[in-house]
N, C-alpha and C positions, 0 to 999 in steps of 0.2 A: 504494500500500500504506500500509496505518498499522499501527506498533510501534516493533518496535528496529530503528533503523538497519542494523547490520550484517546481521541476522536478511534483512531488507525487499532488503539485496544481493544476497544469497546465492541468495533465491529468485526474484528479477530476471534473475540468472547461470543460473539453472538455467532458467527461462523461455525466456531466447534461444537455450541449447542444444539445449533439445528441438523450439522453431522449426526453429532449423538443419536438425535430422535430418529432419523431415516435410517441410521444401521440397524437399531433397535425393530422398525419399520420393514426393515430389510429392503427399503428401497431408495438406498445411495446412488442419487444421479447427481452429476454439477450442474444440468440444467436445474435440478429444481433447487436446491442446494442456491444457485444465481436465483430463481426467482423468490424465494424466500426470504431469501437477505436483504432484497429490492422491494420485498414488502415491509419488512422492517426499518429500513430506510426513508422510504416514502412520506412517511408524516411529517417527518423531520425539518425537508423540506416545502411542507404543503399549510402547515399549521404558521400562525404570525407568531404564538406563543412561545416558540423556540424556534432554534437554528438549526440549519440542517446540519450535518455531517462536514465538514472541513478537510475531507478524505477520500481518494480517488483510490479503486484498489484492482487489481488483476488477478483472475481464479482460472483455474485449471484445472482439468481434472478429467474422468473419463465416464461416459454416459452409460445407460440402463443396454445399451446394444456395443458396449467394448468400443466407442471410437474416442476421439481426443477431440474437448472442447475447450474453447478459450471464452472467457468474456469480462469485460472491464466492466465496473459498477462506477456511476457518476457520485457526485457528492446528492444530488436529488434522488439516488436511488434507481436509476435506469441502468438497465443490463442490455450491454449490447454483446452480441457474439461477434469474433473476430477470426481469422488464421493466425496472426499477427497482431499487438500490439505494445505501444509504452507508454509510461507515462511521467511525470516529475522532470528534474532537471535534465538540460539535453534530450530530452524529446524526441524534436524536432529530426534532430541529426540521425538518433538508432530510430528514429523512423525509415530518415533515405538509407540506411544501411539497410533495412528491414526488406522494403521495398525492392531495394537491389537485387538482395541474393536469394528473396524468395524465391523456391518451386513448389508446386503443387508435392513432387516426387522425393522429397528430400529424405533422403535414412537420418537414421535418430543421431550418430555422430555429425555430419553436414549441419542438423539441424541446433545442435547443440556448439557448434563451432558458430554460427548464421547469431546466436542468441548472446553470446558472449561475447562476439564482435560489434553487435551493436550497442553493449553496454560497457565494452572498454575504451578506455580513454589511453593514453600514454602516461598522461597523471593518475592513472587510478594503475592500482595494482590488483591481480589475480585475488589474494584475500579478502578483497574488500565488494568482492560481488558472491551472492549466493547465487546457486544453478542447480536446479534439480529435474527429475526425470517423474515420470507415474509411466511403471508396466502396463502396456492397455489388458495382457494376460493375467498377470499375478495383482495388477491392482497396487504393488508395492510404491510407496514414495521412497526415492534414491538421491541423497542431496550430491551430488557429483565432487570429489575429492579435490583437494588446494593442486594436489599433482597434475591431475586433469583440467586443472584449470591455467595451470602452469604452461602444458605442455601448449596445448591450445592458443596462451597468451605470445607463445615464442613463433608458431607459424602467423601469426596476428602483426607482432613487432620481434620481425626479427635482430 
C-alpha cells in the first residue's frame, strides 16, 4: 500500500479478517477478497462525517478457477483489475517500464525480472524492495530471497 501509515494498517487489519472469514467459508477468491474491502472502504469516502482512506493499495492473489489477479483499491474504495500496475512514488516511470516489457506470454522468472525493474532505481538497493510470488497450484505465498533479488538487480545494472 502507499499513504498514511496508520490508514495503510487498518486496511491490512481489515484484509486478513475478511481472509479469515472466506477460508473459514472455504471460498478464498481475491476477487471477492477486492470487492469486500471496497465495501468497506466505500463509506469512508461517501459519508461528510469522516474521511476517506489516505491509502492507495495493490492485491494479488489467485481466483476461485486457479488464475492470477491483480487489482488496485483507490482511497474511495474502487477496485479496478489490472495485468499490471503501480503506485506511490515514481509511478509514472515503473509505469513506462511496465508498459514496455509487458507480454501477455511472460514465465514467472521474465515476469519477476519485468516487476523488479520497474521498481528499481540505481539509488534504491535490492533490500529495500519486497517481491513475492503466489503458486497458482499450491496457492503458497513465496516472498522471493535478497539473493534473487540480487542476482536480478546485477543483469538490471550491470
Amino acid at each position: 500500500y502507499c499513504g498514511i501509515l496508520t490508514d495503510g494498517y487498518l486496511i491490512v487489519e481489515e484484509a486478513m479478517r475478511i481472509s479469515e472469514s472466506l477460508k473459514k467459508e472455504d471460498s478464498m477468491d481475491i476477487e471477492i477478497l477486492a470487492k469486500k474491502l471496497s465495501l468497506f472502504m466505500q463509506p469512508y469516502g461517501q459519508r461528510k462525517d469522516v474521511r476517506p482512506f489516505a491509502v492507495a493499495l495493490i492485491m494479488g492473489g489467485i481466483d476461485s478457477e486457479n488464475r492470477p489477479r491483480l487489482f488496485q483499491l483507490n482511497s474511495a474504495g474502487f477496485a479496478h483489475e489490472f495485468k499490471a500496475c503501480v503506485i506511490g512514488v515514481g509511478s509514472e516511470e515503473s509505469e513506462e517500464t511496465l508498459k514496455a516489457g509487458y507480454k501477455k506470454d511472460l514465465n514467472l522468472e521474465e515476469s519477476i525480472t519485468l516487476a523488479i525493474k520497474a521498481v528499481l532505481r540505481e539509488e534504491k538497493k535490492p533490500e529495500e524492495v519486497i517481491v513475492a510470488t503466489i503458486d497458482a497450484k499450491t496457492r503458497r505465498f513465496r516472498e522471493i530471497t535478497l539473493e534473487e533479488k540480487e542476482q536480478v538487480w546485477k543483469k538490471i545494472f550491470p
